[in-house]
Backbone as JSON Lines, residues from 0, in Angstrom:
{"i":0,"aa":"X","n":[95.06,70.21,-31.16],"ca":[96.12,71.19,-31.39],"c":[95.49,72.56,-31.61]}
{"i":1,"aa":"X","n":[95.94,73.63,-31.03],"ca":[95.56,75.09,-30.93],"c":[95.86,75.27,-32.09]}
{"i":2,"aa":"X","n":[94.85,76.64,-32.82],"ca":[95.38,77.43,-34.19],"c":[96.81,78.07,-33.62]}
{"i":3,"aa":"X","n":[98.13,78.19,-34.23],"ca":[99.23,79.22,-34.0],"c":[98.68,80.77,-33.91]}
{"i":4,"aa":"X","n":[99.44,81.01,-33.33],"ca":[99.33,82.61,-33.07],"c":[99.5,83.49,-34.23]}
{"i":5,"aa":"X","n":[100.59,83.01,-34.84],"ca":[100.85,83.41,-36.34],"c":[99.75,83.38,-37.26]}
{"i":6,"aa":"X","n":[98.94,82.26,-37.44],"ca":[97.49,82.35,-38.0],"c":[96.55,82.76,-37.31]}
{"i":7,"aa":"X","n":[96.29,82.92,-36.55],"ca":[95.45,84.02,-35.67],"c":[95.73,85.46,-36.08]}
{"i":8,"aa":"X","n":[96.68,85.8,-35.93],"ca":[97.1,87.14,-36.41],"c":[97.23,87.59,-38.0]}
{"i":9,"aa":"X","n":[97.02,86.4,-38.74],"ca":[96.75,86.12,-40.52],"c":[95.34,86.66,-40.34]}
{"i":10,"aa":"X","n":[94.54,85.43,-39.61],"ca":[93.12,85.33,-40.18],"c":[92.56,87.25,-38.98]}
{"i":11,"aa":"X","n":[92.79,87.59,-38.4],"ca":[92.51,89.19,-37.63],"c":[93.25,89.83,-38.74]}
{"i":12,"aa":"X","n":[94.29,90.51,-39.64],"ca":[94.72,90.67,-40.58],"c":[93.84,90.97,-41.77]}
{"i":13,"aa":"X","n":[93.93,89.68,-42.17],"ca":[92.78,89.46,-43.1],"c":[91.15,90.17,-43.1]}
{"i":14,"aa":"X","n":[91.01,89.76,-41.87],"ca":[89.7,89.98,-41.6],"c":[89.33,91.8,-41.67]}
{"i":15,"aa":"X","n":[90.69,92.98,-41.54],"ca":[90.83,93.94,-41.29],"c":[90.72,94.76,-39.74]}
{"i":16,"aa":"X","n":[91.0,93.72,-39.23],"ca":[91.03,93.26,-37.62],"c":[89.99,93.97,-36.51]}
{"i":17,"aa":"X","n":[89.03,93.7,-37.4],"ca":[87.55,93.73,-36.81],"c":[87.02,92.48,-36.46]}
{"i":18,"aa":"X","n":[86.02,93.03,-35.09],"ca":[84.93,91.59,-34.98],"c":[84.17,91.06,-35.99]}
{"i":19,"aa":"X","n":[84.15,90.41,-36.96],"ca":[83.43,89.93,-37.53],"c":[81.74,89.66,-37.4]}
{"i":20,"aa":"X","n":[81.88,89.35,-36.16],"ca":[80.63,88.71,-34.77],"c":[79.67,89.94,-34.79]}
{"i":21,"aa":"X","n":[80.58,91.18,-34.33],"ca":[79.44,92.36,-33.93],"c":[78.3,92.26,-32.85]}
{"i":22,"aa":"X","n":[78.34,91.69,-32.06],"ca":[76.97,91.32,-31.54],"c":[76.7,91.86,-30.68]}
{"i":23,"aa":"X","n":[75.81,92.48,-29.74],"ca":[75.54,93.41,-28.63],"c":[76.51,93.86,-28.03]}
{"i":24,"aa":"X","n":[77.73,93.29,-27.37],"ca":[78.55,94.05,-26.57],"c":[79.77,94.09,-27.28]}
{"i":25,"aa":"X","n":[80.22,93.88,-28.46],"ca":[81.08,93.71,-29.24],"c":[82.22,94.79,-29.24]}
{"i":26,"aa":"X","n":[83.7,94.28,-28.37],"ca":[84.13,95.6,-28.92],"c":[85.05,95.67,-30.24]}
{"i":27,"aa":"X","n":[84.64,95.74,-31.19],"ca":[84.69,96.1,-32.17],"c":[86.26,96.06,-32.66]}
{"i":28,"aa":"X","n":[86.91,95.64,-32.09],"ca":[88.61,95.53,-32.41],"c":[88.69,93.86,-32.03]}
{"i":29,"aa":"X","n":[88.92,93.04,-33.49],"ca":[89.4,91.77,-32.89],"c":[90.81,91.13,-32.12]}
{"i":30,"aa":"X","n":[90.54,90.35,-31.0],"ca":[92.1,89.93,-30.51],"c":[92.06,88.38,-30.84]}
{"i":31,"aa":"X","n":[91.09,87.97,-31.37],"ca":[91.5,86.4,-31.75],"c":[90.86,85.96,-33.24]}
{"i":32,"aa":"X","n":[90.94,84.2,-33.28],"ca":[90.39,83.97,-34.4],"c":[89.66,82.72,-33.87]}
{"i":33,"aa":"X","n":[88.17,82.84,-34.41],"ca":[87.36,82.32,-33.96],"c":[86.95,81.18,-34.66]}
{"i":34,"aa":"X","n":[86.15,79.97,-34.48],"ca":[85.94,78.94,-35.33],"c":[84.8,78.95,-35.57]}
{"i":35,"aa":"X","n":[83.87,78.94,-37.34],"ca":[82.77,79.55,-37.69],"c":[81.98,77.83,-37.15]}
{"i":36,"aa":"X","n":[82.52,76.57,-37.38],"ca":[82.81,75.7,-37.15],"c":[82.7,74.74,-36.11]}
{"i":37,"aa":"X","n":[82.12,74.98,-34.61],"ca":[83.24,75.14,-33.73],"c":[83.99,73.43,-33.51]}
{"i":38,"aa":"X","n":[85.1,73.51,-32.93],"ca":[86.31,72.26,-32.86],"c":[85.77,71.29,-31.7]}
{"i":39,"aa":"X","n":[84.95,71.68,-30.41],"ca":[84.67,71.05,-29.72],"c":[83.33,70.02,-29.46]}
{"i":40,"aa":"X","n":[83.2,69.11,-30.91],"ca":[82.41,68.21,-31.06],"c":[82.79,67.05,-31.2]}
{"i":41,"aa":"X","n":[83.85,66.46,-30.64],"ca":[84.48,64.84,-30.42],"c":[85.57,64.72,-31.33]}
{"i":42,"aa":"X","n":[87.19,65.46,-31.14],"ca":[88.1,65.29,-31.76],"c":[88.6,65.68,-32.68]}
{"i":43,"aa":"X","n":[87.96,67.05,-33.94],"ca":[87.73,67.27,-34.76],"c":[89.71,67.44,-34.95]}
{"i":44,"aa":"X","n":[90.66,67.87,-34.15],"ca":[92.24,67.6,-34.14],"c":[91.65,69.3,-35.08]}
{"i":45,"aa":"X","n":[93.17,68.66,-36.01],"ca":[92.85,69.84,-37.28],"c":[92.36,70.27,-38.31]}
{"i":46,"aa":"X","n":[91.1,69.39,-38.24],"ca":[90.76,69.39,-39.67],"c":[89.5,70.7,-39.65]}
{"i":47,"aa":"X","n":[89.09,71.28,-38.55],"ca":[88.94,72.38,-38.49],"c":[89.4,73.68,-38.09]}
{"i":48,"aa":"X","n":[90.56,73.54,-37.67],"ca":[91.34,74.13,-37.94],"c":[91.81,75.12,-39.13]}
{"i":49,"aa":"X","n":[91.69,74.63,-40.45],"ca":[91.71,75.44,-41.38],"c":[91.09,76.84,-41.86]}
{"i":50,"aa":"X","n":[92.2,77.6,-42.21],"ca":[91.97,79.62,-42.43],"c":[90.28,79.41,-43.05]}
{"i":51,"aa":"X","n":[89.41,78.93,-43.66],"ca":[88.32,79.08,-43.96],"c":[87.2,79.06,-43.24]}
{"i":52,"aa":"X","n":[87.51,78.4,-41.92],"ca":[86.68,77.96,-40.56],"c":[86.79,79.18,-39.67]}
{"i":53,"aa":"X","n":[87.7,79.92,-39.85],"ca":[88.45,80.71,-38.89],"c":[87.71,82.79,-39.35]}
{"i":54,"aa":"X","n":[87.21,83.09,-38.58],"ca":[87.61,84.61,-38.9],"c":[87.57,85.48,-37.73]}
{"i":55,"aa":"X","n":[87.65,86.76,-37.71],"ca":[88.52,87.8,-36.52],"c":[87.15,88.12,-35.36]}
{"i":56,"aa":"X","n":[87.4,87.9,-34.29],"ca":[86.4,88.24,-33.13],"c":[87.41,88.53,-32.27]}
{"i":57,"aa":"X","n":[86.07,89.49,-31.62],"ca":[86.73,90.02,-29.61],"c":[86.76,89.02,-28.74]}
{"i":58,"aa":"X","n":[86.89,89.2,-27.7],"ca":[87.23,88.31,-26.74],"c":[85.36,87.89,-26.46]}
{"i":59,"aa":"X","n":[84.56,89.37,-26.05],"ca":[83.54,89.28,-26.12],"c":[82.42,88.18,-26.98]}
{"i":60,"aa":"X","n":[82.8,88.65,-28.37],"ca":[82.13,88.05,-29.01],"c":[81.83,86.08,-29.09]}
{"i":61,"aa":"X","n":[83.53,86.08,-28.96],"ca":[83.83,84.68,-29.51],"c":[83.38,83.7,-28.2]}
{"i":62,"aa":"X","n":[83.11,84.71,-26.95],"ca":[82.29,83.76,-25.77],"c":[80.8,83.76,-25.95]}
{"i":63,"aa":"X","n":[80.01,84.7,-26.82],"ca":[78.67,85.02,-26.46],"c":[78.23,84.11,-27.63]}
{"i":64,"aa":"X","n":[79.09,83.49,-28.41],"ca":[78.74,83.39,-29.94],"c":[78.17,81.63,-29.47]}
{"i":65,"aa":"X","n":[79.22,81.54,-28.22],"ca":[78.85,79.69,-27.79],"c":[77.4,79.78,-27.55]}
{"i":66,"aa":"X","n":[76.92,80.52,-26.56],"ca":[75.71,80.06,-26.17],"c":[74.55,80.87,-27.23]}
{"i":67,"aa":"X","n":[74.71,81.28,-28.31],"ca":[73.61,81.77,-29.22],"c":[72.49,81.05,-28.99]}
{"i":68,"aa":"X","n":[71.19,81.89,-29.26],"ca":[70.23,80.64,-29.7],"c":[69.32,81.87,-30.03]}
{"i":69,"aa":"X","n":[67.84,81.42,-30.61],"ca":[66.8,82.52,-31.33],"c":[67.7,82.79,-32.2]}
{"i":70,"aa":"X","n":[67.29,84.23,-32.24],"ca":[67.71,85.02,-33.69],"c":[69.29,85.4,-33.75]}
{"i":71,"aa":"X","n":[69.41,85.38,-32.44],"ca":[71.32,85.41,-32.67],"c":[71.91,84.47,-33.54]}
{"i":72,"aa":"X","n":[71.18,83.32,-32.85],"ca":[72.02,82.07,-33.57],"c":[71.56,82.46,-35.24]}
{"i":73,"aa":"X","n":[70.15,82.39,-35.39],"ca":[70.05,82.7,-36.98],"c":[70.5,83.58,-37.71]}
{"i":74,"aa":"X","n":[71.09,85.14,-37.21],"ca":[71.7,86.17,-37.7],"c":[73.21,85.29,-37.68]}
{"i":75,"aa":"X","n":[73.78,84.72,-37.06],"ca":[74.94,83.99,-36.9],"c":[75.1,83.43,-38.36]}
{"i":76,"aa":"X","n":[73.79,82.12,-38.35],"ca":[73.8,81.54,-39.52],"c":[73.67,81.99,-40.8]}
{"i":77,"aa":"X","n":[72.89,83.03,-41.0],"ca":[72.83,83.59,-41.98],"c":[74.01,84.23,-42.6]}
{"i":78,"aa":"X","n":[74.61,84.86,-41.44],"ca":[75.54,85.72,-41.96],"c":[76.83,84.65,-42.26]}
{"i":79,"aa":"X","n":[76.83,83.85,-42.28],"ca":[77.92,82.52,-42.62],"c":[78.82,82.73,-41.43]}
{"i":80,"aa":"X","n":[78.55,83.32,-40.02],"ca":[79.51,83.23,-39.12],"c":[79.68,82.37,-37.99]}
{"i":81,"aa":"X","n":[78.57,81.73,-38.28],"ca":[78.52,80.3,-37.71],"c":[77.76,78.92,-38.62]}
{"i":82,"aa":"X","n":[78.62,77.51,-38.65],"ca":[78.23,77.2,-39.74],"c":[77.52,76.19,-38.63]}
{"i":83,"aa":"X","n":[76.58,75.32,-38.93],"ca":[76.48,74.01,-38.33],"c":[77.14,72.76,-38.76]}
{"i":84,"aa":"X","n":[77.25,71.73,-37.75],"ca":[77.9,70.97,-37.87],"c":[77.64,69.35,-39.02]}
{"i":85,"aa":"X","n":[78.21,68.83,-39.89],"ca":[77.39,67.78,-40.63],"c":[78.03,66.59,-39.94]}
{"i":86,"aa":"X","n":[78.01,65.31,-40.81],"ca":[77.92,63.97,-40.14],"c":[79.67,63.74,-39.35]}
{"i":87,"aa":"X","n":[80.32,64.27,-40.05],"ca":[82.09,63.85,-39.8],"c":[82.8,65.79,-39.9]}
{"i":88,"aa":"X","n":[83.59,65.59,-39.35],"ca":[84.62,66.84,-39.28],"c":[84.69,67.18,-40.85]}
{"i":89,"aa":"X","n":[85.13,65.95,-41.65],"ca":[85.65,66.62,-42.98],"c":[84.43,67.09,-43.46]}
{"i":90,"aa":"X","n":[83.48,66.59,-43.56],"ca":[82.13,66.52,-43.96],"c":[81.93,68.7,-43.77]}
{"i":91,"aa":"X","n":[82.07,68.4,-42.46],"ca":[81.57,70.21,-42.06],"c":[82.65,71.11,-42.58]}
{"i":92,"aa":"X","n":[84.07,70.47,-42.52],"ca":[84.4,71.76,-43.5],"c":[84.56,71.6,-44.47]}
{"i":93,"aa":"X","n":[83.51,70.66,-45.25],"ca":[83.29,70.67,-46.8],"c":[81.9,72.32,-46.4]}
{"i":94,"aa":"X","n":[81.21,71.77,-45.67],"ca":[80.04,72.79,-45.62],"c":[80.96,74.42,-45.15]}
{"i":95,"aa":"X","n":[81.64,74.47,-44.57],"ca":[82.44,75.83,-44.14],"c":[82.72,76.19,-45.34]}
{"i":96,"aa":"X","n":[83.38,75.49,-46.54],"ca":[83.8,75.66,-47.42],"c":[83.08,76.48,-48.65]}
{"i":97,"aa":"X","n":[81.72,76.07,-48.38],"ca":[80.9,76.55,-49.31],"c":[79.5,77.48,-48.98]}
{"i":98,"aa":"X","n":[80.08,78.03,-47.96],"ca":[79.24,79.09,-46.76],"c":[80.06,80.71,-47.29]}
{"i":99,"aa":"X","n":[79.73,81.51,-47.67],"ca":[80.61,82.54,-47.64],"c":[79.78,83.52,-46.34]}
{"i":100,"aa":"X","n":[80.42,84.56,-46.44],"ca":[80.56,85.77,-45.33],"c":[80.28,86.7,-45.17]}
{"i":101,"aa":"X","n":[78.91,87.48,-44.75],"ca":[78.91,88.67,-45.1],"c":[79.68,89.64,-44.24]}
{"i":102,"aa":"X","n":[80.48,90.36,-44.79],"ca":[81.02,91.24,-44.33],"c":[80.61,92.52,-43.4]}
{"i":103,"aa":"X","n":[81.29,93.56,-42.76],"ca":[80.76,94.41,-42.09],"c":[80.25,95.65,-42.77]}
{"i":104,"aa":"X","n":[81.55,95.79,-44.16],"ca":[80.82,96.05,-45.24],"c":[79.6,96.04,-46.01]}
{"i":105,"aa":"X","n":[79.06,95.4,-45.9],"ca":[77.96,94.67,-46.96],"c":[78.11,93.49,-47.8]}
{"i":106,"aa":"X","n":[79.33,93.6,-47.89],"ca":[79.99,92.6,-49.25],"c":[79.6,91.46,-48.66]}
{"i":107,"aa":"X","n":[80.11,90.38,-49.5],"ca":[80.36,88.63,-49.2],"c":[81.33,88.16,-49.87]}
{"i":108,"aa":"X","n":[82.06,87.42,-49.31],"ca":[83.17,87.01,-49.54],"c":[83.59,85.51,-48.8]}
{"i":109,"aa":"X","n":[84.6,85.11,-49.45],"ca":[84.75,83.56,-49.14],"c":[86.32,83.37,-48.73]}
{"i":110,"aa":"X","n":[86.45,82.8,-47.76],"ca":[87.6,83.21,-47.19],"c":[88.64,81.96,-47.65]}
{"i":111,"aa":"X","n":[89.7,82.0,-48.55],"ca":[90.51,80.86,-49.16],"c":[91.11,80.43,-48.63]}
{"i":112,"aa":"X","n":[92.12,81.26,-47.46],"ca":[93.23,80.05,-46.32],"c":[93.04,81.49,-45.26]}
{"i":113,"aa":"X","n":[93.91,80.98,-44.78],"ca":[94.34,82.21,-43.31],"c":[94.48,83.92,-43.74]}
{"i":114,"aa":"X","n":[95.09,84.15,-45.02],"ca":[95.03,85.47,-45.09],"c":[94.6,85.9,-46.31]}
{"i":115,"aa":"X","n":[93.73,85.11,-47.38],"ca":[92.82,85.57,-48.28],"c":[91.92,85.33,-48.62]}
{"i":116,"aa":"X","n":[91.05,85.99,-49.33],"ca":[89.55,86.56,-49.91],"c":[89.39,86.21,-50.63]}
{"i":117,"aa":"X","n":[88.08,85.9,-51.71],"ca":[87.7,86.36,-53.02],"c":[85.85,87.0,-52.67]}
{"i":118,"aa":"X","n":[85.94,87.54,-53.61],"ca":[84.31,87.69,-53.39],"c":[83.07,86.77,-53.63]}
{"i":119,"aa":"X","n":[81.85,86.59,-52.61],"ca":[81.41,85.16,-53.58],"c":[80.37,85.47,-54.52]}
{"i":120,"aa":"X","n":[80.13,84.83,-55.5],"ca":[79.65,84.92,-56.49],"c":[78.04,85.33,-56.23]}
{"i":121,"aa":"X","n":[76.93,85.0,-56.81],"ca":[75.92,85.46,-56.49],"c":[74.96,83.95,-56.3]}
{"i":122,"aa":"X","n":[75.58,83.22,-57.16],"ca":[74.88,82.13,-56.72],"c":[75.54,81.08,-55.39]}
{"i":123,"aa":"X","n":[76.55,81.37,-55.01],"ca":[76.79,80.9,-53.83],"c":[76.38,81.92,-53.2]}
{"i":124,"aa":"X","n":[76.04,82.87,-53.08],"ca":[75.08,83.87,-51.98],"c":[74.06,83.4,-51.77]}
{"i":125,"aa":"X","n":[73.1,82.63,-52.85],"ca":[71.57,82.41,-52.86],"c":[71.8,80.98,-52.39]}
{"i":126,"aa":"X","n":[72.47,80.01,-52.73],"ca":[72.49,78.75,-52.41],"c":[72.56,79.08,-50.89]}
{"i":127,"aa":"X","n":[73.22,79.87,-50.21],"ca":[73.27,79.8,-48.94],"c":[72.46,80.15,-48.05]}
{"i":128,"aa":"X","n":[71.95,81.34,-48.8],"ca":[70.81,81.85,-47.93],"c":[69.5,80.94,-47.99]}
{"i":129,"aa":"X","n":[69.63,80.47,-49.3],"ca":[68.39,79.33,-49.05],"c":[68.5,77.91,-48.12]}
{"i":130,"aa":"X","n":[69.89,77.98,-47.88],"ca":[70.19,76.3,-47.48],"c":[69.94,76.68,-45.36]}
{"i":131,"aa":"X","n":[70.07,77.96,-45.31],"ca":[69.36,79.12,-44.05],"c":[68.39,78.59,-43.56]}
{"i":132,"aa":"X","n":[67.22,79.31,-44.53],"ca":[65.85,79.26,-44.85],"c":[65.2,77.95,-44.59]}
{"i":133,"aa":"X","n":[65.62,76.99,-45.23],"ca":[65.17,75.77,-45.08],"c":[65.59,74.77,-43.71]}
């Protein structure tokens, strides 16, 4: 099942309807919502689906983001905008869950459903960047 359009336009919203992605050809105005996640690893239905998996990319981005690899993919990972995948669907968006985001801002932040924020703390900043690293 597709994300609704209605949450697509939550999570671009939310996001302040920027690419999130940014990445070489990026144009910089998002038209969709992208999966940090992605859904096409054997059935995942909706359970990735959920506003926390999800944030605002170009059309550009959200195609270039599939074939990452080198330092894209690791600027990806780092920046919590692509998560990798664990043993089961629920499993990975337990891990989406506890990935926050760096922003275009600078900030980091953790995205709660389709159209809200909080900021993340400092030790979920370091847990993540180390869980990167390793």
């Amino acid at each position: 099942m597709a994300v609704s359009v209605a949450k697509k336009r939550a999570v671009i919203a939310r996001d302040g309807g920027f690419c999130l992605l940014a990445l070489a050809n990026c144009r910089g105005e998002a038209q969709t919502a992208d999966h940090r996640a992605n859904r096409g690893h054997g059935g995942a239905g909706d359970v990735l689906d959920d506003g926390v998996n999800l944030i605002a990319a170009c059309s550009i981005c959200n195609a270039e983001k599939e074939t990452a690899t080198g330092v894209v993919l690791l600027d990806l990972l780092e920046r919590g905008l692509r998560v990798l995948h664990a043993s089961t669907h629920r499993k990975t968006l337990e891990r989406v869950w506890l990935t926050p985001i760096l922003m275009l801002d600078g900030s980091w932040r953790m995205p709660m459903s389709y159209d809200d924020w909080r900021p993340a703390t400092s030790f979920e900043i370091a847990r993540h960047l180390e869980a990167v690293a390793a």
